[in-house]
C-alpha positions in Angstrom: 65.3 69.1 84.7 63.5 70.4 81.4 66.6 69.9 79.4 66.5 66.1 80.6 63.1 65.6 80.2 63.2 66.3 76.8 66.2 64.4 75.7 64.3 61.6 77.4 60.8 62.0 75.3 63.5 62.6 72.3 65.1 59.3 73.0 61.5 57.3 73.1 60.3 59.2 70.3 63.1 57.9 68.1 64.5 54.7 69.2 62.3 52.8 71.6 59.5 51.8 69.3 57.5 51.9 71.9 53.8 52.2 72.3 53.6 53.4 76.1 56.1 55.6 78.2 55.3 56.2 81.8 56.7 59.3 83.5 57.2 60.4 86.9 58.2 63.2 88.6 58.4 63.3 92.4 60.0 65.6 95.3 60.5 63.4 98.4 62.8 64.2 101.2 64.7 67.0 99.6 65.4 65.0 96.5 63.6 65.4 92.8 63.4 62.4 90.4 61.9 62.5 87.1 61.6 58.5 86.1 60.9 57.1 82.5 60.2 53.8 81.5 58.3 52.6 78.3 57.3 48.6 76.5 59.9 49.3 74.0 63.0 47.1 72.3 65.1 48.1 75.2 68.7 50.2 75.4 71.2 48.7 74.0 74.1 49.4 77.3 76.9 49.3 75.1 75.7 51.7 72.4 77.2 55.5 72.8 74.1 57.8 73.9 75.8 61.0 73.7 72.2 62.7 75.0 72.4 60.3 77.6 75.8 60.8 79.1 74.8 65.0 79.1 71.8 64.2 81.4 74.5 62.3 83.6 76.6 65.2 83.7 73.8 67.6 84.6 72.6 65.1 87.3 76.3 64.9 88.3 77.2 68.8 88.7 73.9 69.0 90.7 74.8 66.0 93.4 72.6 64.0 91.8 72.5 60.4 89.7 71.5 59.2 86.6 70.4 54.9 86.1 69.7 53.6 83.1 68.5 49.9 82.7 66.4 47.6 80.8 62.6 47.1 81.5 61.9 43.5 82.4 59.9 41.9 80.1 60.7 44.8 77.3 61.8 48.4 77.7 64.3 51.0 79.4 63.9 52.8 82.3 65.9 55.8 83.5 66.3 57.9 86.9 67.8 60.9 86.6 67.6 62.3 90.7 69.4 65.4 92.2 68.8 67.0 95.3 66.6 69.7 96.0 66.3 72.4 98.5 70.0 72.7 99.9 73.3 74.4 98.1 73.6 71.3 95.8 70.4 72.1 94.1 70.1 76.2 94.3 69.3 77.9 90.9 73.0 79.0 90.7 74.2 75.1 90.6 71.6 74.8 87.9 72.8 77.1 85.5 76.3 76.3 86.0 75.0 72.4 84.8 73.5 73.9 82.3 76.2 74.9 80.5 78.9 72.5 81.4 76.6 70.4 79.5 76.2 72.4 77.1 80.0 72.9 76.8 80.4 69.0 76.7 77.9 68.6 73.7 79.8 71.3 72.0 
C-alpha cells in the first residue's frame, strides 16, 4: 500500500497541476482502499502510466482492483482496493506483489 501511495502523491506532484488532493484510506468489511482524487487537468486515459499499471498489478496479485477516472468538473480520481484479513491479503501475498512489481518495472 506504501509503494502505491507514493506513486500516487508522485503522479499529483508532477502532472496534475493541481491545487488540492484528497486522500482516503479505509478498512471496511475485510477490504482496504486508499482513494485519491485532486482539482487538477485530469488523466489523460489513453496516455501510458507505466507507475500506474504497477499499482494495478500489485492490487491484482493481492485480489484486489485498481480504477482510475476523471473527476467531474476537473481532476482524477483513483481506487486502488485489495482485501484484507484473509489468505489474499497475508504479509506473504504482499511481498510476493512487491516484487512482481518490481520485476515488471525492471
Amino acid at each position: 500500500m506504501l509503494a502505491t501511495a507514493r506513486e500516487l502523491f508522485s503522479n499529483v506532484a508532477r502532472h496534475a497541476e493541481a491545487s488540492t488532493c484528497r486522500v482516503d484510506l479505509v478498512r471496511c468489511n475485510g477490504w482496504l482502499s486508499l482513494e485519491m482524487a485532486d482539482d487538477g487537468r485530469g488523466i489523460d486515459l489513453e496516455a501510458p502510466r507505466s507507475g500506474l499499471e504497477n499499482a494495478r498489478l500489485r492490487a491484482l496479485l493481492l485480489g484486489g482492483s485498481l480504477t482510475v477516472a476523471r473527476r467531474e468538473p476537473q481532476g482524477t480520481v483513483i481506487i486502488w482496493r485489495v482485501p484484507v484479513g484473509t489468505a489474499e491479503g497475508s504479509a506473504a501475498d504482499a511481498a510476493a506483489a512487491a516484487g512482481a512489481a518490481a520485476d515488471a518495472s525492471a
